[in-house]
Backbone as ProteinMPNN parsed JSONL, in Angstrom:
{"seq_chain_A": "XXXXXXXXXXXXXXXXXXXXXXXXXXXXXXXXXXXXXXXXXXXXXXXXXXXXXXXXXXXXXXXXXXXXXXXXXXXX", "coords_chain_A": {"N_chain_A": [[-49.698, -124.412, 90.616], [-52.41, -123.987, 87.802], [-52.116, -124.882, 84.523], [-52.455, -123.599, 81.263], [-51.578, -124.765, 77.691], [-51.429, -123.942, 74.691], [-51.712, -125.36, 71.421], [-51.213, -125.404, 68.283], [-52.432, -127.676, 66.606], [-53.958, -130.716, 66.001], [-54.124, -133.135, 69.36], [-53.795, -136.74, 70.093], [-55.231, -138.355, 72.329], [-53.564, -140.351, 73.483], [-51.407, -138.854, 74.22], [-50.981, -137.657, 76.513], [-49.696, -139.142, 78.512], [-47.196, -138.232, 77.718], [-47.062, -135.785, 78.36], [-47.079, -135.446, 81.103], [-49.513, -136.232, 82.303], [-51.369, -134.303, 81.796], [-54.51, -131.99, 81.103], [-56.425, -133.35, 78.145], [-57.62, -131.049, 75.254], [-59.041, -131.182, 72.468], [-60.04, -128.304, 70.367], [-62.692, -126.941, 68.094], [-61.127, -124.605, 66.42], [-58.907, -126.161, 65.356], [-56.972, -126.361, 66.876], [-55.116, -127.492, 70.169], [-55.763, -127.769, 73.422], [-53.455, -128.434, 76.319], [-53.935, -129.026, 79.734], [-53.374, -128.931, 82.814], [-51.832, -129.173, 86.495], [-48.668, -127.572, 87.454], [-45.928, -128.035, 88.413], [-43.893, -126.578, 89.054], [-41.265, -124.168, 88.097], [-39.53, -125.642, 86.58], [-40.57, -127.792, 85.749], [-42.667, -126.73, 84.027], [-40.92, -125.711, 82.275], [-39.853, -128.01, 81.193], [-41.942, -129.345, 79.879], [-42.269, -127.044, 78.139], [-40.361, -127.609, 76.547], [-40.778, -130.222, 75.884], [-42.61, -129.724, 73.881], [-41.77, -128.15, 71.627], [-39.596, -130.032, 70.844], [-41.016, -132.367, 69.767], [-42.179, -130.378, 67.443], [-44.296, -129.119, 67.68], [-46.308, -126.288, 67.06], [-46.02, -123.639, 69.095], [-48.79, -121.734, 70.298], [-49.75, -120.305, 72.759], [-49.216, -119.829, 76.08], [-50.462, -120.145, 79.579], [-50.777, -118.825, 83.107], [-53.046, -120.411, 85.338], [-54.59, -118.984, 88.06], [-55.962, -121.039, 90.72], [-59.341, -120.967, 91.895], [-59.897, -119.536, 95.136], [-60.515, -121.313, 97.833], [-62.32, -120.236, 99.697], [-62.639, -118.023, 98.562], [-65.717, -115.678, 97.775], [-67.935, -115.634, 95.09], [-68.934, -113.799, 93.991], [-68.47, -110.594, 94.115], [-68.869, -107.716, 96.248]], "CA_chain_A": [[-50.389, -123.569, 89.663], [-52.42, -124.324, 86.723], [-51.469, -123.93, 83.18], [-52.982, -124.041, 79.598], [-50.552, -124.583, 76.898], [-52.511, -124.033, 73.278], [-50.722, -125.596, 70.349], [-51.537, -125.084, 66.896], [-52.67, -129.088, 65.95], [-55.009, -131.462, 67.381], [-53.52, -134.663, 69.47], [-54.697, -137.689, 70.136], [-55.173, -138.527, 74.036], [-52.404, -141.275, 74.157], [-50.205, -138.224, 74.274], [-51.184, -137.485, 78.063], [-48.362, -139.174, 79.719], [-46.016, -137.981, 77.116], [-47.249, -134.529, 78.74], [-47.268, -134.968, 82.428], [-50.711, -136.657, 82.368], [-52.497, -133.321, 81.468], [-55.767, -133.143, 80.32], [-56.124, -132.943, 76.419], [-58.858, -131.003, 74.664], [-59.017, -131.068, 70.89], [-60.941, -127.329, 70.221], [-62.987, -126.308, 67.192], [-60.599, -123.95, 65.428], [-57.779, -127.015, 64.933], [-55.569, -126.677, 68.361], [-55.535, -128.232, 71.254], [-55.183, -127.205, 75.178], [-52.996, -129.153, 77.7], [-54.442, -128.369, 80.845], [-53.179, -129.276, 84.265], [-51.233, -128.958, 87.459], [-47.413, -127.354, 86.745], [-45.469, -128.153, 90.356], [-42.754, -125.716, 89.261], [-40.998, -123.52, 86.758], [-38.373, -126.467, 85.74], [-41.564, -128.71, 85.186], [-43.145, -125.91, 82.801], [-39.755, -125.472, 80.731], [-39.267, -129.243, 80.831], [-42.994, -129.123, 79.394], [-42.531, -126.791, 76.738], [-39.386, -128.342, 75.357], [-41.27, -131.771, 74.835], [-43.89, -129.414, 72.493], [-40.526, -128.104, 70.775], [-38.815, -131.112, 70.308], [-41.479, -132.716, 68.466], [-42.12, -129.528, 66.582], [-45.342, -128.561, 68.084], [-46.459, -125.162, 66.838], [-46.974, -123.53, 70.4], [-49.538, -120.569, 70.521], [-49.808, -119.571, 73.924], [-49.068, -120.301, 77.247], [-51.191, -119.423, 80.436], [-50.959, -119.566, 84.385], [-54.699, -120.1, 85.7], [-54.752, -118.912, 89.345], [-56.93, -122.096, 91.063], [-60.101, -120.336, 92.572], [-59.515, -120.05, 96.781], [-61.862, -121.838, 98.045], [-63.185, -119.559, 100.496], [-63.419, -117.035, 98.165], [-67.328, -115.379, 97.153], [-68.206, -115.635, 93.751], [-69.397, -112.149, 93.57], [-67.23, -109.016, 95.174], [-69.644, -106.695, 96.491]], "C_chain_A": [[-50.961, -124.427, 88.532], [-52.166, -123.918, 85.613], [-52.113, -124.729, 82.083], [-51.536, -123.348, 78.853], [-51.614, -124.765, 75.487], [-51.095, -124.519, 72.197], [-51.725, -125.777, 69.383], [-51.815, -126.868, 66.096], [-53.755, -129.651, 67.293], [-53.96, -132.863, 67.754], [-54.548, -135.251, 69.643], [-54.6, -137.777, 71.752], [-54.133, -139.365, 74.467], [-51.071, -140.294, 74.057], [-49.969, -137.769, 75.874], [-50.263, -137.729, 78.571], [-47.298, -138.634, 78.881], [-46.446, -136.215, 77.802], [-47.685, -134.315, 80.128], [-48.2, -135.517, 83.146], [-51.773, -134.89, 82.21], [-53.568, -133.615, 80.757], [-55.399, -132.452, 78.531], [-57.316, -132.735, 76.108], [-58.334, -130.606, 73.49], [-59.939, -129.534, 70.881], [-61.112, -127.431, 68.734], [-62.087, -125.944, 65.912], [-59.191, -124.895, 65.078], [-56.928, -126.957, 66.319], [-56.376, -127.055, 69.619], [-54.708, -127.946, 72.906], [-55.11, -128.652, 76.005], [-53.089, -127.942, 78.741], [-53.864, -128.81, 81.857], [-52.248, -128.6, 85.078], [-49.583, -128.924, 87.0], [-46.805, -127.208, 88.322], [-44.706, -126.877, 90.485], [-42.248, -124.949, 87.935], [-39.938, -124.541, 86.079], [-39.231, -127.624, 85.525], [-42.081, -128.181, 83.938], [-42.087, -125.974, 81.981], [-39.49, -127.046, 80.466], [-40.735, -129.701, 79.897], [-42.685, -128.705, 77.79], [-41.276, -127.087, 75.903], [-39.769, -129.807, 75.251], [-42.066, -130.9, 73.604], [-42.551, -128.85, 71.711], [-39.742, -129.168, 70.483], [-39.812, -131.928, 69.532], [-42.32, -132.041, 67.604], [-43.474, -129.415, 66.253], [-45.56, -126.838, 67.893], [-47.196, -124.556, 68.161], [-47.531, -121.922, 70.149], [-49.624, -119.648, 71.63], [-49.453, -120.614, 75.033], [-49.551, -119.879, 78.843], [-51.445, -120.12, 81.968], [-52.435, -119.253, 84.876], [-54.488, -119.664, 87.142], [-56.363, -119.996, 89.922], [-57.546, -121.037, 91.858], [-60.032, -120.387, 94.096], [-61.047, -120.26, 96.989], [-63.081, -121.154, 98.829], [-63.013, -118.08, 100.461], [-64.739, -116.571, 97.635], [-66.802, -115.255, 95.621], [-68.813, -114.395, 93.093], [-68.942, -111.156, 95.017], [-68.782, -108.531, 95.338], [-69.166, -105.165, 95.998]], "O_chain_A": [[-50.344, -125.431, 88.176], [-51.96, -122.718, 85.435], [-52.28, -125.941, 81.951], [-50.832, -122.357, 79.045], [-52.443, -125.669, 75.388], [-49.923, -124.144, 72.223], [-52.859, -126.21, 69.585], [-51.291, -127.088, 65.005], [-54.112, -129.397, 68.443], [-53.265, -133.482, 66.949], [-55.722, -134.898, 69.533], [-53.719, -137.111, 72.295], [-53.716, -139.277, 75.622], [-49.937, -140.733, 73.868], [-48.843, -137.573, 76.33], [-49.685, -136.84, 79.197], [-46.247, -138.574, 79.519], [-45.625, -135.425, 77.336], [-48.416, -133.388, 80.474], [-48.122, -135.511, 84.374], [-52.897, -134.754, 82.694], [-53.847, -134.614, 80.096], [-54.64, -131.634, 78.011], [-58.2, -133.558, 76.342], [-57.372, -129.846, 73.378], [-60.849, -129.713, 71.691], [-60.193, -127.835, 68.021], [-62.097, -126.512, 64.819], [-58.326, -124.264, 64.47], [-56.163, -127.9, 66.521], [-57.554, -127.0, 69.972], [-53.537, -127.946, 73.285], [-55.941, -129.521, 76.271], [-52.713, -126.771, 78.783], [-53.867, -129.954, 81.403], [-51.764, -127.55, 84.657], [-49.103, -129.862, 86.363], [-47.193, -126.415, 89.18], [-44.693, -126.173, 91.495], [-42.798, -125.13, 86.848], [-39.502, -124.2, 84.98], [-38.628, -128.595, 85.068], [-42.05, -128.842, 82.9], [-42.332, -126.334, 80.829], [-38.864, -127.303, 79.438], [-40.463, -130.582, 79.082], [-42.739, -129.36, 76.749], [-41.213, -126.819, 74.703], [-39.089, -130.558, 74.552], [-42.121, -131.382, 72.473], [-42.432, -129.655, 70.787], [-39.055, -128.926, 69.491], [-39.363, -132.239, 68.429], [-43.16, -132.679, 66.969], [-43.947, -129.518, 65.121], [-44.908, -126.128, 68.659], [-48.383, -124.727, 68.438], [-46.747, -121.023, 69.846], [-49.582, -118.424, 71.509], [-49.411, -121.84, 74.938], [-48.734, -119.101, 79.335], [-51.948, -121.213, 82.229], [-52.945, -118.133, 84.843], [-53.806, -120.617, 87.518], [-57.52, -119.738, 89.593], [-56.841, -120.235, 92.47], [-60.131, -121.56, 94.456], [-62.119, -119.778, 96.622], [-64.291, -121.352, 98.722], [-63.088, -117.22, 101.339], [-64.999, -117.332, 96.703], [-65.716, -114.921, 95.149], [-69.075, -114.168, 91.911], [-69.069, -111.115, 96.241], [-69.709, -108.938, 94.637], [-69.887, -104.192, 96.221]]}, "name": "protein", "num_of_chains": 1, "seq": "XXXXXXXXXXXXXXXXXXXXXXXXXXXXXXXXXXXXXXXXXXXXXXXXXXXXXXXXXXXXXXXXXXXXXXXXXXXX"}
């Protein structure tokens, strides 16, 4: 599965492997989305207790369903 984690600060990119290698986008309004591939649910909680242990203000947390590939892009 994929997953966006929003936290309330911007990082810097040499935080990547400290987060799995996700990707890192800085947004606009001050926070910043780790994006990537989550193998399992004891990867995700081992996840969001690195953003709690160094006292990461977390906002949200969100599973993306990856698009099937040989699904249409418009339902009829």
């Amino acid at each position: 599965m994929i997953y966006q984690i929003r936290i309330k600060c911007h990082l810097d990119r040499k935080w990547a492997d400290w987060f799995s290698g996700l990707n890192i986008t800085s947004l606009e309004n001050g926070e910043t989305l780790l994006t990537g591939p989550v193998l399992d649910q004891a990867m995700l909680h081992s996840l969001l207790r690195k953003v709690r242990d160094v006292g990461l203000p977390l906002v949200s947390v969100i599973c993306i369903q990856p698009k099937q590939a040989n699904e249409p892009d418009v339902k009829p």
